[in-house]
C-alpha positions as CSV (number, residue, x, y, z in Angstrom):
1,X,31.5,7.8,-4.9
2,X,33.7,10.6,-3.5
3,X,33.3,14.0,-2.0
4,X,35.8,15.8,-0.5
5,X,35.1,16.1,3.2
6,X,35.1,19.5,3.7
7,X,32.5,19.9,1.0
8,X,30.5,17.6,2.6
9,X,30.5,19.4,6.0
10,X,29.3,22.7,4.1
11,X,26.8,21.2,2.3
12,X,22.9,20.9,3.4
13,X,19.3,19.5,2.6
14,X,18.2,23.0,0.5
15,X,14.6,22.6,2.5
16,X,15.4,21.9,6.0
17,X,19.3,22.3,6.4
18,X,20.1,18.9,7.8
19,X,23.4,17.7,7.4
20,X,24.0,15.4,4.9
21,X,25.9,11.9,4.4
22,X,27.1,10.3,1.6
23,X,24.7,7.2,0.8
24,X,25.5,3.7,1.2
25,X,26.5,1.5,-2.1
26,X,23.5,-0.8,-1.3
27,X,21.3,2.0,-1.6
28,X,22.6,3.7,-4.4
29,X,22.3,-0.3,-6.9
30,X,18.7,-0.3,-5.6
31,X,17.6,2.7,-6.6
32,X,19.5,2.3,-10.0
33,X,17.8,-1.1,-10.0
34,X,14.3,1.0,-10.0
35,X,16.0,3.7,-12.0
36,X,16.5,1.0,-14.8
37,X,12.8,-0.3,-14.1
38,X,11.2,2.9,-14.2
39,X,9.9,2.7,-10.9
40,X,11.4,5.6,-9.8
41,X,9.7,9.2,-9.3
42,X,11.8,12.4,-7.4
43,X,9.9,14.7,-5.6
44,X,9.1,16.6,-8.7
45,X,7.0,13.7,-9.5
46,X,9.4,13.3,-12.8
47,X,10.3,9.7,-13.4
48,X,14.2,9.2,-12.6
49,X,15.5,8.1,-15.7
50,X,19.7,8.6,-15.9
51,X,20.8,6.3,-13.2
52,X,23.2,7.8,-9.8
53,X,26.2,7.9,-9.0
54,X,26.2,8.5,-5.6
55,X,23.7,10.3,-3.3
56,X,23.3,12.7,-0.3
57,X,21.2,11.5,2.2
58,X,19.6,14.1,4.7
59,X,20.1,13.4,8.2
60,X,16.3,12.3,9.3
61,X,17.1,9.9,6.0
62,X,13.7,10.5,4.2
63,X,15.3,12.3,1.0
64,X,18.0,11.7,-0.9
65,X,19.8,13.9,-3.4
66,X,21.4,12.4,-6.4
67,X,25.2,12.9,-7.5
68,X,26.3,12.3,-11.1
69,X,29.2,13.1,-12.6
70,X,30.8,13.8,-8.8
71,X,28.3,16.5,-9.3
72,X,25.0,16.4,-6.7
73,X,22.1,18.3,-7.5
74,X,20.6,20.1,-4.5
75,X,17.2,21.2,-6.1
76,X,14.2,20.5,-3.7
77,X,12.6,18.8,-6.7
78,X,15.9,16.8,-7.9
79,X,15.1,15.1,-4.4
80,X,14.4,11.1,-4.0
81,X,12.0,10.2,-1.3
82,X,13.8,7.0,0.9
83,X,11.4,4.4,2.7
């Protein structure tokens, strides 16, 4: 997953305006992994069910926001709660 840099340094967590990093492949297959299980609620509480891309991971790294289609979606809601 790419996004260009200088989006990336605009670019922040809509609640709290951390930065944000681009998350790691590892994490991205396991959450698709639960994605694909159905194990997987956003902060919305609506199960996940179109697996990622790529994701935006706030700096504290408690939330991440998915990308699909090179797209991420930056809705408090659309967020993924990490740990």
């Amino acid at each position: 997953m790419s996004l260009d840099t200088e989006m990336l340094e605009i670019l922040r967590c809509p609640e709290t305006h951390q930065t944000l990093t681009l998350a790691e492949a590892e994490l991205v297959a396991a959450l698709n992994a639960k994605i694909a299980a159905g194990e997987l609620r956003n902060r919305g509480g609506e199960t996940v069910s179109e697996p990622i891309d790529g994701g935006l991971v706030r700096a504290d790294g408690t939330i991440l926001y998915p990308i699909r289609d090179q797209i991420p979606e930056m809705l408090i809601d659309s967020g993924i709660a990490l740990g």
